[in-house]
N, C-alpha and C positions, 0 to 999 in steps of 0.2 A: 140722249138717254139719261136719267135720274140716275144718281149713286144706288146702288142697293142699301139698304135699311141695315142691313146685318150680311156678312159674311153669308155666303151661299154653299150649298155643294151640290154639285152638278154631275152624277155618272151616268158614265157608255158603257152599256153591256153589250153581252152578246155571243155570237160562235164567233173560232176562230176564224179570219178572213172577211167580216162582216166589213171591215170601215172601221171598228172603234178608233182607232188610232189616229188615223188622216182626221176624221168627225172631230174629235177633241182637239185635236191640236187647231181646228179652222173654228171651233167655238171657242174658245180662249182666247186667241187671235181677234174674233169680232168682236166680244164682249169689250174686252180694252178697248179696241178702236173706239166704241161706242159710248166710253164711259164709266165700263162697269171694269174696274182693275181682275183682271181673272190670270190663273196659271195652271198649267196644264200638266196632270201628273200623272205618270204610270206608272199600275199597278199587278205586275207579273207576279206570277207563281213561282218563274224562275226553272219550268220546265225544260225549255231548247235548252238552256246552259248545262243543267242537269245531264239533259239525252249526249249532249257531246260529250261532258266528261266522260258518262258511261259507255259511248260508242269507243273512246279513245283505249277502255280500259279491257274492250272485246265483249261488253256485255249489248242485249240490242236496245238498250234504253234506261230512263232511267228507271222506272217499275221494274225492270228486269232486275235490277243490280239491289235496288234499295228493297223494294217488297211494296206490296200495296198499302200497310200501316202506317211502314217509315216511310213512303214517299207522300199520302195524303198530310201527313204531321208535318215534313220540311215543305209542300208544298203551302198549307195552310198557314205556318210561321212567316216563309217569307212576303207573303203576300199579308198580312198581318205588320210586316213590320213597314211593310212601303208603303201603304194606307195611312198607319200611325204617323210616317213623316210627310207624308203627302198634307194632312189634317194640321200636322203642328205648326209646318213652313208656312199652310196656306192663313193661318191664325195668326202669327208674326207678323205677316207682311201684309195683313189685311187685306185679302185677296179673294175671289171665289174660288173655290176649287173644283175646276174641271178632272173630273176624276175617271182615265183611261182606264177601268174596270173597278170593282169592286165588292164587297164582301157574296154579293151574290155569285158570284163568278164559282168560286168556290164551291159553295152549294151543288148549283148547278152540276159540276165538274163531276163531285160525290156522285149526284145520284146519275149523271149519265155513264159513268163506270162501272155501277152497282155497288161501290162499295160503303163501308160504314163510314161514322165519324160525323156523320153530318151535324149531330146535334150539339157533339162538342165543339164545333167549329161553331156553329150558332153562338155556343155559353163566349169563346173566344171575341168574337166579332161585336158582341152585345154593345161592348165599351163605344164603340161609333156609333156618331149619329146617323139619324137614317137622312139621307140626301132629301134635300127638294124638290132633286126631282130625276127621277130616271128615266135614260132614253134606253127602251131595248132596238138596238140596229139588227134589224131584219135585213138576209141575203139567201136566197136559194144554198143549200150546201155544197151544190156543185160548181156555183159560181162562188163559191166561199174556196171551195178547194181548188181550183183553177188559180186563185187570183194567191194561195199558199204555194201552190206550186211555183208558180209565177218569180215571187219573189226570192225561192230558191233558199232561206238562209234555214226553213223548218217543213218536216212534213206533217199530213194529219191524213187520217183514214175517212174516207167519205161517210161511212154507217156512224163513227164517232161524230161527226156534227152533225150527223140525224138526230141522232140519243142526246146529242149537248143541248140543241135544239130544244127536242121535249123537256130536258131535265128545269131547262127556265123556264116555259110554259107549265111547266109542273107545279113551279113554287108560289106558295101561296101568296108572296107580294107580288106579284104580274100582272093579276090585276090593276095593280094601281101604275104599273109602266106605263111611260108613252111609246109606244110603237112605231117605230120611224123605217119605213120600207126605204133600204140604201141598195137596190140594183138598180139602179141608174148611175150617171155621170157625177165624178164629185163634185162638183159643181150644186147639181140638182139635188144631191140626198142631204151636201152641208147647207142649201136652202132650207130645205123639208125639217132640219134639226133645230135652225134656229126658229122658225115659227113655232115648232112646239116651246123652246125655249121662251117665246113673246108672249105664248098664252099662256104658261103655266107659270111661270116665275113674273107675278106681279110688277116689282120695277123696274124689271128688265124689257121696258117698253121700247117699241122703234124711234129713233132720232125725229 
C-alpha cells in the first residue's frame, strides 16, 4: 500500500455495542500492517465512569446526580477533550487517526435523549475537521444490547439504542456515512470495514 498523501481521519460510529471498538482497533492494526502508519483513539463521553461514581454515591446514575444540563456539558467537554488529543497526538506522530467515535456521537446522544444543547455542541466541535471518512457500524439493538450485557462492565436500555439509533440517522451528515452492517463474525464485519476503507480513502489501496 502507498504512504497516504496527508494524515487521514478515520471514525466509527454508532450505538452502543455496535463493534466500534473491536472495528477501530482491527483497522489501525491493518492500516500499519499495510503501510499506512495509523493509531487508534478513543473517544468517550466518560458516561460508565460518571454512572459508577454516582451509583457509589446512592444516586441511580449519572443524569440522576448531575441534571440533564450538567451532564450533556461534562459529557460534551470530555469527549471534546479526547478528540482534541486524539487529533494533536495523531498530527505529532504523523499518523492516521483512526477515531473510536466522534463529534457525531454527541449529537446523536442529544437528540436520542430529547434533550437540548445540540447546537452549542455543534459551535464547540466546529474546531475539528470533518473526517475522511466515516464508517457508521450498524448492529440490530438487541444484539447491541446482548453483546453490553455480555461484557458486564456497563448497562444500556434497549428503547435507548432504538432512539440512539434514529438520532444518527437523523443527522444531517448520514448521508454521506458509509454504512457498514457489523452483525456478523468479527472477522467478517473488520472485512466489510476495510473495503469501504479501500474504496473511499484513495491511497489506501490493497497491497
Amino acid at each position: 500500500m502507498g504512504a497516504m498523501a496527508r494524515r487521514r481521519v478515520i471514525a466509527l460510529v454508532g450505538i452502543d455495542g455496535a463493534g466500534k471498538t473491536l472495528l477501530a482497533k482491527d483497522l489501525a492494526r491493518w492500516l500499519t500492517a499495510q503501510g499506512v502508519p495509523a493509531e487508534y483513539f478513543e473517544n468517550p463521553g466518560g458516561r460508565v465512569a460518571i454512572d459508577r461514581f454516582a451509583r457509589r454515591l446512592g444516586w441511580q446514575g449519572a443524569i440522576d446526580m448531575l441534571g440533564r444540563n450538567v451532564f450533556v456539558a461534562v459529557e460534551s467537554t470530555n469527549r471534546w477533550f479526547r478528540i482534541a488529543r486524539g487529533l494533536a497526538v495523531s498530527r505529532f506522530r504523523r499518523r492516521t487517526a483512526v477515531m473510536d467515535r466522534y463529534a457525531y456521537c454527541q449529537y446523536a446522544m442529544i437528540r436520542a435523549r430529547g434533550y437540548r444543547g445540540e447546537r452549542f455542541a455543534r459551535l464547540c466541535y466546529s474546531v475539528f475537521p470533518k473526517p475522511d471518512l466515516v464508517c457508521f457500524i450498524t448492529t440490530p439493538p438487541e444484539v447491541a444490547k446482548a453483546r453490553i450485557d455480555a461484557r458486564g462492565y456497563d448497562t444500556e436500555d434497549l428503547q435507548y439504542l432504538y432512539e440512539l439509533d434514529s438520532g444518527y440517522r437523523s443527522l444531517p451528515e448520514f448521508k454521506e456515512f458509509e454504512v457498514v452492517d457489523a452483525d456478523a463474525t468479527p472477522e467478517v464485519a473488520a472485512a466489510r470495514v476495510r473495503l469501504v476503507v479501500t474504496a473511499r480513502v484513495p491511497t489506501a489501496t490493497a497491497a
